[in-house]
VMD Tcl script that draws the C-alpha trace (Angstrom):
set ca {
  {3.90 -16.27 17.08}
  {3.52 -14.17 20.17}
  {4.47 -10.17 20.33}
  {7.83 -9.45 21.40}
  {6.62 -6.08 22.77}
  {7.54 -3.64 20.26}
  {4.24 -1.85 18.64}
  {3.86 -1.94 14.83}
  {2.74 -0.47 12.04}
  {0.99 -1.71 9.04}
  {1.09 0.96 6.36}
  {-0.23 -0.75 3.54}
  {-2.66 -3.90 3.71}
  {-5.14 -4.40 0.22}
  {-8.04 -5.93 2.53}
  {-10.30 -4.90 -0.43}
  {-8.76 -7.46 -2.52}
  {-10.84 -10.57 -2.93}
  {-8.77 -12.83 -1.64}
  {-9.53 -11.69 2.07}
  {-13.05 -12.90 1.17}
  {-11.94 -16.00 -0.16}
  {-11.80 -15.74 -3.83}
  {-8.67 -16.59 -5.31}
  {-8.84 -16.64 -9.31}
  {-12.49 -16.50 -9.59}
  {-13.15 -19.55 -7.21}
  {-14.56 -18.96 -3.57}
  {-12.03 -21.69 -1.32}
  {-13.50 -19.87 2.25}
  {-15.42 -17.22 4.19}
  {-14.35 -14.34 4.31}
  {-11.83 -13.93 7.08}
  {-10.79 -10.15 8.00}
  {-11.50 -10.76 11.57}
  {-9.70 -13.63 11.77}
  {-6.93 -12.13 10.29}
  {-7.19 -8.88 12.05}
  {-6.85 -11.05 15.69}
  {-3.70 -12.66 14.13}
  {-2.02 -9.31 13.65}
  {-3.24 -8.01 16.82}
  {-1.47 -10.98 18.63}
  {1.58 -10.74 16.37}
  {2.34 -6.93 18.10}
  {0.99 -5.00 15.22}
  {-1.06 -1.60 16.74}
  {-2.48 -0.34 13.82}
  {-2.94 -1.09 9.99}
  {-4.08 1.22 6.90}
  {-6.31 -0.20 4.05}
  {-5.06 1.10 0.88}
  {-7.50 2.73 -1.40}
  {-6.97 2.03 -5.27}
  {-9.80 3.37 -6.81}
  {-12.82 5.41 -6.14}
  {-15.11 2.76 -5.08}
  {-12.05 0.45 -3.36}
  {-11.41 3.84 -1.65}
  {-15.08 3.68 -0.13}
  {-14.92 -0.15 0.94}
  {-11.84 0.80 2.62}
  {-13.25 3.33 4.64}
  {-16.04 0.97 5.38}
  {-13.24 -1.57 6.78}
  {-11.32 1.20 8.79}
  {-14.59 2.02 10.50}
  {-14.80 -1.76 12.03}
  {-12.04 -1.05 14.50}
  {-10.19 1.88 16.08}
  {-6.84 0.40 15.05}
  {-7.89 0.39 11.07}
  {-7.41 3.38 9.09}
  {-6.86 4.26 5.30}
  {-6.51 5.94 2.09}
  {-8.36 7.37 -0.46}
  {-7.05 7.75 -4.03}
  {-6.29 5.88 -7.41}
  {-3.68 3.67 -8.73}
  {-1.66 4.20 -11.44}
  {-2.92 0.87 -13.39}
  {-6.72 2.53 -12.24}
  {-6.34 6.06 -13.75}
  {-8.34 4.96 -16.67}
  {-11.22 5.53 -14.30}
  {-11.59 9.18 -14.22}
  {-12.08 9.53 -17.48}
  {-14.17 6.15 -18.04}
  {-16.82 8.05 -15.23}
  {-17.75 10.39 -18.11}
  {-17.03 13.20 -16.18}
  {-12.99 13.48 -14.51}
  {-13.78 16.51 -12.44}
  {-16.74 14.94 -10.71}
  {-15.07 11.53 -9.95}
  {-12.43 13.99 -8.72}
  {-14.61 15.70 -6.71}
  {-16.20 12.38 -4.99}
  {-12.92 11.37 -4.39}
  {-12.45 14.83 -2.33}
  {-15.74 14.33 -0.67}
  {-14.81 10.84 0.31}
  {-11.37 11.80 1.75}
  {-13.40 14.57 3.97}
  {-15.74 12.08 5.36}
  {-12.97 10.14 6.16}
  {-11.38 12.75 7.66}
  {-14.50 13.91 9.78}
  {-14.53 10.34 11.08}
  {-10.56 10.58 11.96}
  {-10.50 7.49 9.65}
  {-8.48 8.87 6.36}
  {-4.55 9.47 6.69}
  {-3.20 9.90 3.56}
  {-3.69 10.12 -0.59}
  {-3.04 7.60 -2.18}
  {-2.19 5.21 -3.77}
  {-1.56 7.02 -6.32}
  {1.98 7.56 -8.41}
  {3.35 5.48 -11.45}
  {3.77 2.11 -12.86}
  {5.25 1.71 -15.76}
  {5.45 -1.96 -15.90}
  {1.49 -2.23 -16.55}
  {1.06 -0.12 -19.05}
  {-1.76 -2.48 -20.48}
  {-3.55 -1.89 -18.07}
  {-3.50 2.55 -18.36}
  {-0.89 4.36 -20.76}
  {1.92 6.40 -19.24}
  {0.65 9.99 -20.10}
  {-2.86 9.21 -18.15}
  {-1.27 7.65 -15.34}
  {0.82 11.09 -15.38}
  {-2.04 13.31 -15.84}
  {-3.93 11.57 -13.41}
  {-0.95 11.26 -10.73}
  {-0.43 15.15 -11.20}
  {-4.04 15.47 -10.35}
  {-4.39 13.54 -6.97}
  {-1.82 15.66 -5.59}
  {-4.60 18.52 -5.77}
  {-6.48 16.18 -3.33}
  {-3.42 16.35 -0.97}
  {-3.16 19.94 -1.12}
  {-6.97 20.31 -0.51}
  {-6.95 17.80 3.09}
  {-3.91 18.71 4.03}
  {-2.91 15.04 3.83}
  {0.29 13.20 3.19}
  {0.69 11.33 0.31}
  {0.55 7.20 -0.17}
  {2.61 6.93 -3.41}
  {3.31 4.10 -6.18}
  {6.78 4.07 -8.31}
  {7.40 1.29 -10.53}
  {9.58 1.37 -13.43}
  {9.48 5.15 -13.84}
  {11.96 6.73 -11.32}
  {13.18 9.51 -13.70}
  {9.02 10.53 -14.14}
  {7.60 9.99 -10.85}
  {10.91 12.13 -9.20}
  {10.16 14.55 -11.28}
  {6.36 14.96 -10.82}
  {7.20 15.00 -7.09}
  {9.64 17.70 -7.34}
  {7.44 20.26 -9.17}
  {4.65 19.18 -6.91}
  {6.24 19.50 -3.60}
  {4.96 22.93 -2.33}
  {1.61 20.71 -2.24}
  {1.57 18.07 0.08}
  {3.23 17.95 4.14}
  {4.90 14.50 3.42}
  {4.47 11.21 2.15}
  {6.05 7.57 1.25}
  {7.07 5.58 -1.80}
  {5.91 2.31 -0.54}
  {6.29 -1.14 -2.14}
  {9.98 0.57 -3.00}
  {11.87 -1.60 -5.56}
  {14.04 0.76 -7.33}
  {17.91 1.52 -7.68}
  {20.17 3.30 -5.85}
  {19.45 6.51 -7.63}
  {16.00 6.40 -7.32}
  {17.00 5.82 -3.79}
  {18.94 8.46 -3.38}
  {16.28 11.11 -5.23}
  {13.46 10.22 -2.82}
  {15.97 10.88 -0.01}
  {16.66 14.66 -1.41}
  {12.80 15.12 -1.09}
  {13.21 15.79 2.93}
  {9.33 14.49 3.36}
  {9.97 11.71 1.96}
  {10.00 8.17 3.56}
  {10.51 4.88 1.79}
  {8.17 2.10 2.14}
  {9.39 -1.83 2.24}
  {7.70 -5.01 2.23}
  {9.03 -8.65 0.45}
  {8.88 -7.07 -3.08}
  {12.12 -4.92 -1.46}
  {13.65 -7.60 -0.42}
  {13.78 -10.07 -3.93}
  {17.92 -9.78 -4.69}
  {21.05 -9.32 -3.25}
  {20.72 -6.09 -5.23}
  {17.53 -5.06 -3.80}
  {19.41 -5.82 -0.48}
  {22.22 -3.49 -1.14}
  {20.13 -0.74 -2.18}
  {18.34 -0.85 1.17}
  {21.32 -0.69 3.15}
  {21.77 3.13 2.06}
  {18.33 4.17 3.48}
  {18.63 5.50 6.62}
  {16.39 3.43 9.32}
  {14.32 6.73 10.33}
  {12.82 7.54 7.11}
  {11.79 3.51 6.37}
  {8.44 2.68 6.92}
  {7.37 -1.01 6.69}
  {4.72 -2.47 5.41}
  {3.50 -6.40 3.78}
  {1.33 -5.11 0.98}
  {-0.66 -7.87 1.65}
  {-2.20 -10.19 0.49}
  {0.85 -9.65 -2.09}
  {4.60 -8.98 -1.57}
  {5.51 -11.91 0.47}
  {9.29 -13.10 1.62}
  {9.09 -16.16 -0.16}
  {12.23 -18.56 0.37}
  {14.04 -17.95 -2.58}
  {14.22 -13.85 -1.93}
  {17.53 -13.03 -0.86}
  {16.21 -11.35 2.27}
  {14.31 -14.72 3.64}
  {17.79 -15.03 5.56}
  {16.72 -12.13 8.03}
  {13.09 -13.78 8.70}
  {12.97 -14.92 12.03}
  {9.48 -15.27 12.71}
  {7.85 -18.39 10.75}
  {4.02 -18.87 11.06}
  {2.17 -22.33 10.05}
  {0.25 -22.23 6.37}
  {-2.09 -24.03 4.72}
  {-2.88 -24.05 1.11}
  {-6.19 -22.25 -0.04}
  {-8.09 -25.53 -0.24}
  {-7.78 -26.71 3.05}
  {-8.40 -23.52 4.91}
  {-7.95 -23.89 8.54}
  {-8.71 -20.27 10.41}
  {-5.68 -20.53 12.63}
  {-3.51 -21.03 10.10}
  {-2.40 -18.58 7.40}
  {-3.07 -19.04 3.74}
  {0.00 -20.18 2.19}
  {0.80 -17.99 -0.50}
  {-1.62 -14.89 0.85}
  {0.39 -12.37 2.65}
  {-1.11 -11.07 6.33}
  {-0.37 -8.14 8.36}
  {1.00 -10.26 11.44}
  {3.88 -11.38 9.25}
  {5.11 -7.18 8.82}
  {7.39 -8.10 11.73}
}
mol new
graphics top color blue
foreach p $ca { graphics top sphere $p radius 0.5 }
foreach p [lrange $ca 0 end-1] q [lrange $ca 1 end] { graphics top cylinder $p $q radius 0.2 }
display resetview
């Protein structure tokens, strides 16, 4: 589908994850296609994208990306579910400290935009315990305050914490966005009382009538949008697939076609 004219934004695309190089559970099913689905967004009206960073090293690959086009930029920092990293380096203070050095070569190379993602999930704990992903979230804002940057943030499951890490932490960092936003109407509505704060949405916002409601008390000029891809599609039975008006053709993973998208695999021209 065609632009309609209006310019958009892409604040959150994972083109680190392996399934924009074809893997999809282990098993390669194409090439890897970033170009391919780079010209797709470009025709689809989107201006520029961002390449989230979850990790030190996805951080680095994602600066790699950015630098392919002047449209691409992106993040440096470390998920939630990741936080076990810093102290699995052997050293926390010098993986922070790479992390810093990475977000200033970034920076240099007008490249880096924000920290992140970084924030709280408390729905994969398996993956990193609540008081390191706390510890760890407390520490990135450091980062922000060092740059200057504004922040790329990650709340799942753990309004009441992540609110109130923000709050004491606020003097830190010029602004930032709770993307992939799935919360209640009080988280909602304590994200709103932090006057830097913008919301992010994508399909994961858009799941229930509920979710639905929720959105309808955030006001339209501190949203930001975003697909999260190659996750958070509008699938068909999300209450919000009633608003999609643009449809693109899909193929399943094994029978690739590159001018079709990947059904299943979320893409940056579908953010309008």
């Amino acid at each position: 589908m065609a632009s309609t004219g209006v310019k958009l934004i892409d604040i959150a695309v994972n083109f680190t994850d392996g399934m924009f190089k074809g893997i999809y559970h282990g098993k390669q099913c194409h090439a890897t296609d970033i170009p391919t689905v780079l010209a797709r967004a470009w025709a689809a009206g989107v201006d520029r994208i961002i390449v989230t960073g979850g990790s030190l090293e996805e951080s680095r690959e994602a600066l790699e990306i950015a630098e392919t086009d002047g449209r691409l930029f992106c993040t440096v920092g470390v998920h939630p579910t990741r936080c076990g990293e810093f102290e699995e380096s052997g050293d926390p203070e010098r993986h922070f400290q790479a992390l810093l050095s990475l977000a200033k070569e970034g920076i240099a190379k007008g490249k880096v935009v924000a920290i992140g993602e970084c924030g709280l999930d408390y729905d994969r704990l398996h993956f990193c315990p609540s008081d390191m992903q706390r510890k760890y979230f407390e520490k990135q804002f450091e980062l922000a305050e060092a740059v200057k940057l504004p922040m790329f943030l990650h709340m799942r499951a753990a309004g009441e914490d992540f609110c109130e890490i923000v709050s004491e932490n606020l003097y830190r960092f010029p602004g930032g966005v709770t993307h992939s936003f799935t919360g209640t109407a009080e988280d909602r509505d304590k994200l709103l009382s932090f006057e830097k704060m913008f919301i992010g949405l994508n399909g994961c916002s858009l799941k229930t009538n509920k979710n639905l409601e929720v959105l309808e008390g955030i006001p339209a000029e501190r949203m930001m949008i975003e697909t999260d891809s190659p996750y958070c599609e509008i699938k068909n039975t999300h209450a919000g697939i009633k608003f999609v008006k643009s449809i693109w053709p899909s193929k399943k993973k094994e029978k690739y076609e590159p001018d079709l998208t990947v059904k299943g695999r979320n893409e940056p021209c579908l953010v309008r």
